[in-house]
C-alpha positions as CSV (number, residue, x, y, z in Angstrom):
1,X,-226.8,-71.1,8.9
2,X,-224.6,-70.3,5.7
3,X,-225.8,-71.7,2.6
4,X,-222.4,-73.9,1.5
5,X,-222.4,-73.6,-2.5
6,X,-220.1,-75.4,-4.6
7,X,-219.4,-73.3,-8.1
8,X,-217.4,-74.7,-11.0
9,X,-217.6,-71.8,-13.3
10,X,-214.9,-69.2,-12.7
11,X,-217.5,-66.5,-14.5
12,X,-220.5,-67.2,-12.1
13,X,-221.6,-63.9,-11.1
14,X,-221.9,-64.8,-7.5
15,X,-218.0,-64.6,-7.3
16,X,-218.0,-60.9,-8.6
17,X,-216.8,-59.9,-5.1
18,X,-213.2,-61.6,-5.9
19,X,-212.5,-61.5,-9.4
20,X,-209.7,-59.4,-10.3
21,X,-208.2,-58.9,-6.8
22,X,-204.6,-58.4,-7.6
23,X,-206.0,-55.1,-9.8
24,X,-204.7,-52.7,-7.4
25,X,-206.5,-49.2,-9.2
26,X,-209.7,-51.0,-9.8
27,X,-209.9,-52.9,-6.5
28,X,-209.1,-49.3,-5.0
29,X,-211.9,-47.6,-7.0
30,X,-214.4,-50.2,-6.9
31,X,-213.9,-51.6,-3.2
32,X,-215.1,-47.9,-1.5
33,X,-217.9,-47.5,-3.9
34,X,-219.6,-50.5,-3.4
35,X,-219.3,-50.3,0.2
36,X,-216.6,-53.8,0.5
37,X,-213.5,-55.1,1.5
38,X,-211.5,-58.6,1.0
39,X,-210.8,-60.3,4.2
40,X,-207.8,-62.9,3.8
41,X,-207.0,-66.5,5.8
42,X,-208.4,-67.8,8.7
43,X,-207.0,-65.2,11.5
44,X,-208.1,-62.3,9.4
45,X,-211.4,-63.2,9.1
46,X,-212.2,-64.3,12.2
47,X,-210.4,-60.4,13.5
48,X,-213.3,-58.7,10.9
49,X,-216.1,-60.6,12.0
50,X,-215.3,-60.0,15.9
51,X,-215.0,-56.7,15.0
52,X,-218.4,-56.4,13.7
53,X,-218.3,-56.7,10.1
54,X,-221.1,-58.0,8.6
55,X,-219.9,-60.3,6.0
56,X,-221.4,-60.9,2.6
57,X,-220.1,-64.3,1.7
58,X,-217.0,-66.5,2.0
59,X,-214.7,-68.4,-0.8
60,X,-213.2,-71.0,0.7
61,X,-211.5,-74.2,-0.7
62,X,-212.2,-77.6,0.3
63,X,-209.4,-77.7,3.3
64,X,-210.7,-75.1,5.2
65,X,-214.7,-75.8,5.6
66,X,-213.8,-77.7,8.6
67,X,-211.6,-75.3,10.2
68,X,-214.1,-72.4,9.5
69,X,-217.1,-74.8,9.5
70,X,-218.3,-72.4,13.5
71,X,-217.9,-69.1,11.8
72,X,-220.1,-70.8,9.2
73,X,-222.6,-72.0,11.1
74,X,-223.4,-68.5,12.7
75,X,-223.4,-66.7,8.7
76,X,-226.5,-66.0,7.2
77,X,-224.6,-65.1,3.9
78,X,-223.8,-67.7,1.1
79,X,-220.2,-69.5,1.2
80,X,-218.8,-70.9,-2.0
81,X,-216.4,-74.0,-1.8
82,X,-214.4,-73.9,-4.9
83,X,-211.2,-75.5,-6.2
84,X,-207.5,-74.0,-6.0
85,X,-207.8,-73.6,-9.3
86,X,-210.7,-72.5,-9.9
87,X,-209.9,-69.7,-6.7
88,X,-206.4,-68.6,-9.0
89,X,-208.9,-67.8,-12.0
90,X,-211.4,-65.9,-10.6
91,X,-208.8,-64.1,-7.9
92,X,-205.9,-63.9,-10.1
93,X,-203.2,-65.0,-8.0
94,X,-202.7,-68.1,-5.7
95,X,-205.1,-68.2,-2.6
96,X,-202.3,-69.8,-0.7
97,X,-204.3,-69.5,2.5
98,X,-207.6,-71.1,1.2
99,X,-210.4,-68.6,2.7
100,X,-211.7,-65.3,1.5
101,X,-214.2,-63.1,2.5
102,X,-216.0,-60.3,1.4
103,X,-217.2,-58.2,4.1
104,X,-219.6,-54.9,4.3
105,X,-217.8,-51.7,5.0
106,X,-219.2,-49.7,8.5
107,X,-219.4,-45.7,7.8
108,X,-215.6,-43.8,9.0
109,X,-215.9,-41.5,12.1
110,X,-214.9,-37.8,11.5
111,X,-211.2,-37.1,13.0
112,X,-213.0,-34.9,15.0
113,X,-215.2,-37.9,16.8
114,X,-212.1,-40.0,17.5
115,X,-209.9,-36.6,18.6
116,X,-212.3,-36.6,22.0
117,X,-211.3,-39.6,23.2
118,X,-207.7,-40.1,21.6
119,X,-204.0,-38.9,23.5
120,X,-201.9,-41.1,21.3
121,X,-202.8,-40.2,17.1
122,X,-201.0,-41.1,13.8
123,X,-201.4,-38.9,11.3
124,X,-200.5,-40.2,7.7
125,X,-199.4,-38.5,4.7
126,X,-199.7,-39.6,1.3
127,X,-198.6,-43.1,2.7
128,X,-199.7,-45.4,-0.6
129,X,-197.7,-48.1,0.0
130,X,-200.2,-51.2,1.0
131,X,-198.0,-52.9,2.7
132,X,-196.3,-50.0,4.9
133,X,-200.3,-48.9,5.5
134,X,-200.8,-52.7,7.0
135,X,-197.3,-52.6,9.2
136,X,-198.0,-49.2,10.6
137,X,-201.5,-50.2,11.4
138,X,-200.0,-53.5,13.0
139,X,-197.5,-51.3,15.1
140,X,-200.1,-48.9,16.2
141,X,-202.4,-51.6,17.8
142,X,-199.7,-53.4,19.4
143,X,-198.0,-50.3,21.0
144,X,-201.1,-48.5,22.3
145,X,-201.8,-45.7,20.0
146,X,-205.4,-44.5,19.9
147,X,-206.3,-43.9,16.5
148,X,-205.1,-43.4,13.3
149,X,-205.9,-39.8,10.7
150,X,-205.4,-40.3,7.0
151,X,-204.3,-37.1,4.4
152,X,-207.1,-37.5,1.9
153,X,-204.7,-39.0,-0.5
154,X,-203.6,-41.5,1.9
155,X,-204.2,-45.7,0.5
156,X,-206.8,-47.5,1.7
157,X,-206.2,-49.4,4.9
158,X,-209.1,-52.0,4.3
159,X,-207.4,-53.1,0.8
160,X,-206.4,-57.1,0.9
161,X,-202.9,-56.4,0.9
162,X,-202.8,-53.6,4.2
163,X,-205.5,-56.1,5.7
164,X,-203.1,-59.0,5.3
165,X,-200.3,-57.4,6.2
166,X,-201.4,-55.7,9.4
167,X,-203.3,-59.0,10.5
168,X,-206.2,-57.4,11.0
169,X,-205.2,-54.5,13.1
170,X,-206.7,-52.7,10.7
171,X,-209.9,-53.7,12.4
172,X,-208.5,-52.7,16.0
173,X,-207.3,-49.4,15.6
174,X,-210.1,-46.8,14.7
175,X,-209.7,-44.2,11.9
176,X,-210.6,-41.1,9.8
177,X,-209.7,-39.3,7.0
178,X,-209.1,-35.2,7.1
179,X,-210.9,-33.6,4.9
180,X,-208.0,-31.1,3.8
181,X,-204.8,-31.0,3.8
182,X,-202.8,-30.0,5.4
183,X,-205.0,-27.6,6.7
184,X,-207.1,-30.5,8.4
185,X,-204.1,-30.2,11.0
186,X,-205.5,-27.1,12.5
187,X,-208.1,-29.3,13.9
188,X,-205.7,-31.7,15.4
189,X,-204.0,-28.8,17.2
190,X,-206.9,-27.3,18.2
191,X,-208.6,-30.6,20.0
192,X,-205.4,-29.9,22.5
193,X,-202.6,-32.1,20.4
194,X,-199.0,-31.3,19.9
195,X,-197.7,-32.1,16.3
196,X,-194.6,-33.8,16.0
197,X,-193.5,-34.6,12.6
198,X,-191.3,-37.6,12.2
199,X,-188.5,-36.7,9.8
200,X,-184.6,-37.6,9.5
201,X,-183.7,-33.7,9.3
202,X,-180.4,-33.1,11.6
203,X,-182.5,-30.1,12.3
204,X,-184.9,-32.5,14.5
205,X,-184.3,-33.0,17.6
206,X,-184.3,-36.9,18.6
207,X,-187.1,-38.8,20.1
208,X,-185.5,-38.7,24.1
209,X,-184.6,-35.1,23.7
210,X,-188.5,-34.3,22.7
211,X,-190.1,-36.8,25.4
212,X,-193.2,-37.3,24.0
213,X,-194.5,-39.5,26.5
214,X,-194.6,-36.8,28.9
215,X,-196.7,-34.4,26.6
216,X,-200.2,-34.8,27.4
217,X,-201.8,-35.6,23.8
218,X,-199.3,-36.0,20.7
219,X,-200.2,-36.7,17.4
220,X,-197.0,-38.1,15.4
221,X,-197.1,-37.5,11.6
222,X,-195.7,-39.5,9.2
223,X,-195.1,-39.5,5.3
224,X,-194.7,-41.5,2.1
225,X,-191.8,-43.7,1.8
226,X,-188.5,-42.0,0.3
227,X,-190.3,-38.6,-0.1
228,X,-191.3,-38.1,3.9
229,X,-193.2,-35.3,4.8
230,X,-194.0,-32.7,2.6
231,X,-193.0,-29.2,2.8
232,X,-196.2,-28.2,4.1
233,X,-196.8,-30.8,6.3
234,X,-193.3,-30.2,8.1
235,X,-194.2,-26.2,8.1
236,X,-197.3,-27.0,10.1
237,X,-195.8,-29.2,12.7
238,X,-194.9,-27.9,15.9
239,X,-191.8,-29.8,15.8
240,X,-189.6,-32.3,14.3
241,X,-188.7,-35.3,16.2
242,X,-186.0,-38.0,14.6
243,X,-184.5,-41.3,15.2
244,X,-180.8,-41.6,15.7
245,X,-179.3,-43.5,13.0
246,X,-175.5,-45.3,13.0
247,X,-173.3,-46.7,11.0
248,X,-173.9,-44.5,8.2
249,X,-177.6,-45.7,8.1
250,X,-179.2,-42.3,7.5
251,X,-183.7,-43.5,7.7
252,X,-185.6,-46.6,8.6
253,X,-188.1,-48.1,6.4
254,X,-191.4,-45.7,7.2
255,X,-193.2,-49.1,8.6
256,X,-189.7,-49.9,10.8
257,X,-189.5,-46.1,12.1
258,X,-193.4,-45.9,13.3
259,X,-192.6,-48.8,15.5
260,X,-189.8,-46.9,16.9
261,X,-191.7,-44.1,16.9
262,X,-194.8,-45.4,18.7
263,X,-193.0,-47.0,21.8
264,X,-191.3,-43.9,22.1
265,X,-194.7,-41.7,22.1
266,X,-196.8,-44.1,23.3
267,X,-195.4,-46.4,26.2
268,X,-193.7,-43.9,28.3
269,X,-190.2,-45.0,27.5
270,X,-188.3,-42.7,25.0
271,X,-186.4,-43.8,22.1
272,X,-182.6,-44.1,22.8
């Protein structure tokens, strides 16, 4: 059973874990080199610890012992009860959902361990956005697509913010980072997968006319949002794939169009 601590002092180096969390370049550095990740409200938590993450300690405020009081029970790791306020100080924002937890990191598989098993891949480039990370994680769990390749200079998916947002999906859907880019893709092609870069190019032929639900393993690559794919990137695909816009509308938000794109590849029913 968790030890349930009650800390008054903002600076107590037990909270170390949370201070500073809406720091976006240190979090980024620091999180990865100390081997953690934040885990956010009650859901989130509960996603990360049934997905095996060995947690290192819980904030919560007063409210929410109860509610978490089972997942408590089974920790061995210390949870601090703390006020609001005191939460705001050492976080830096408001912990409008009550519960944090710090959790241990597991090791990342090479692409080349999940490319065995997968049909349906994402691959992701230069996507920094935390909160179009989270959404396209979110999409890719919900509409079957097997796992998820970073570009090296791809965000962080277990950041607070792409945790949060993605409700945990993050946690669901298993990933990798290539180790060059882009000539990491080679590896992709060569583990059987056709290359379809995602791109609003009137050069691209539209999801229905490509069919990707009949190819036998696809991986769909996305860019950043605004820039798209790079040059490179579009150079190595085998070929471009769009979504038809109207009224004038000429790209979707790079979290809306991997929705779209997903059903498309993934459930056997072409976009439209």
């Amino acid at each position: 059973m968790a030890d349930l601590i009650t800390v008054e002092d903002p600076d107590d180096p037990r909270l170390a874990d949370y201070t500073g969390l809406t720091d976006v370049e240190l979090r980024r550095k620091r999180e990865p080199a100390e081997g953690l990740f934040i885990a956010e409200g009650e859901k989130v938590i509960r996603r990360a610890k049934e997905a095996g993450y060995e947690m290192r300690s819980m904030l919560l405020s007063a409210k929410w012992i109860d509610v978490m009081r089972d997942v408590i029970d089974e920790l061995p790791a210390p949870v601090y009860a703390v006020r609001p306020e005191l939460a705001e100080q050492v976080t830096g924002y408001h912990v409008h959902r009550g519960a944090l937890a710090s959790m241990q990191r597991k090791p990342l598989p090479t692409a080349g361990e999940l490319l065995r098993s997968a049909r349906r891949v994402v691959i992701m480039e230069s996507v920094n956005d935390h909160t179009n990370i989270g959404a396209i994680f979110r999409s890719a769990a919900a509409l079957g697509m097997d796992a998820v390749l970073l570009s090296p200079d791809c965000a962080d998916p277990l950041y607070r913010r792409s945790v949060k947002v993605s409700m945990g999906a993050v946690f669901s859907v298993p990933y990798a980072r290539l180790e060059t880019w882009p000539k990491g893709l080679e590896s992709v092609r060569e583990a059987g997968f056709t290359l379809l870069a995602l791109t609003p190019d009137d050069k691209a032929r539209t999801l229905d006319e490509a069919a990707p639900h009949r190819m036998d393993r696809v991986a769909l690559m996305l860019g950043a949002e605004g820039d798209g794919l790079s040059t490179q990137a579009l150079v190595a695909a085998d070929e471009w794939v769009r979504i038809p816009m109207s009224h004038g509308v000429d790209s979707l938000n790079v979290g809306a169009a991997a929705a779209v794109a997903f059903y498309a590849v993934a459930t056997g029913r072409p976009a439209s």
